[in-house]
N, C-alpha and C positions, 0 to 999 in steps of 0.2 A: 595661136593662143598660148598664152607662157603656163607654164606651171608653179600655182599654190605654193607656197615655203611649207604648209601644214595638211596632211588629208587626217579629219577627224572622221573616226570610224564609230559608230555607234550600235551592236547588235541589241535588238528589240523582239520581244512578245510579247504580245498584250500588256503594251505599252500606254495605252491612250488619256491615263492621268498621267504620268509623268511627265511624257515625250515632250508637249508642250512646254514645260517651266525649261528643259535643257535647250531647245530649240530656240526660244526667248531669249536665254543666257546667252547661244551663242551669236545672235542678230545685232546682241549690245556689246561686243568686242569691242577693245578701241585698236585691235591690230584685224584685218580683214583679210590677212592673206592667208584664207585656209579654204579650205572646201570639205563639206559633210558629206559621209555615205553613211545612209540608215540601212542594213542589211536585218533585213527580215525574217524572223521562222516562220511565217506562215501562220502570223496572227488571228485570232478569227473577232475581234474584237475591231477599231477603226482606226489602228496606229496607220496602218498605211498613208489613208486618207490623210487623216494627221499630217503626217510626216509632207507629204503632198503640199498641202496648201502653203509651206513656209517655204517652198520652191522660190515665194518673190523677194524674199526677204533676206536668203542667203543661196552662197553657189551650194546646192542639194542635188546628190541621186539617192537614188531606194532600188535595191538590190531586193527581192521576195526570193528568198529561198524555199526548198520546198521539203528543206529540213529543219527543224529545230535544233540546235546546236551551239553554243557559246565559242566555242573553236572554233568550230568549220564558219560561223558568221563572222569572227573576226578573219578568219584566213581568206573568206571572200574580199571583203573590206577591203583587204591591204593588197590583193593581186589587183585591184578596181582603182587603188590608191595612184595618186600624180604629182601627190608630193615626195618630197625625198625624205621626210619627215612624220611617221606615222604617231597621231595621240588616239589610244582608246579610252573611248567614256562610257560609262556606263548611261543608261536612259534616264534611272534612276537618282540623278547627278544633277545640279544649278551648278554654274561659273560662274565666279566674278567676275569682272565686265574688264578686267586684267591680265584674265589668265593666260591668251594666248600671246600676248605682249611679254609676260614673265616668262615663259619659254623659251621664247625668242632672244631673249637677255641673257639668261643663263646658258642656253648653244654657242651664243655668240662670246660669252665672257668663257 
């Protein structure tokens, strides 16, 4: 299995309006070569589940921590990560349907 150009790291809490619009945003990519980790504190709300169901839609894991933490979720994230290329996003975030392409442009230039 090769490795992703991009691991997009996502830490979430009680996530479960957001999570979907970022999750959407990143299905409509027009560069596909990344892979999501949703690292979790321990929501008690249904991001998990959330996060879950767009398993078919993109390459997705979900890390549940069983701490709350905005560092320690990102420092999960990126020890979890298989790209050589880490992007953090926040939950609370849409992409344009470009953005992982523009990154990719600007590494490369």
């Amino acid at each position: 299995m090769t490795s992703p150009r991009f691991s997009v790291i996502i830490p979430t809490l009680n996530e479960e309006k957001f999570l979907p619009h970022l999750l959407a945003s990143l299905a409509q990519q027009s560069l596909k070569d990344f892979e999501v980790i949703v690292v979790d504190g321990s929501s008690k709300d249904k991001t998990v589940a959330i996060a879950q169901e767009h398993k078919r839609n993109l390459s997705l894991r979900v890390i549940v921590s069983k701490q709350a933490s905005l560092p320690l979720q990102r420092n999960l994230g990126a020890q979890e990560a298989r790209g050589p290329w880490l992007v953090f996003v926040d939950a609370d975030s849409i992409l344009m349907p470009y953005f992982m392409e523009r990154i990719g442009h600007f590494i490369s230039e």
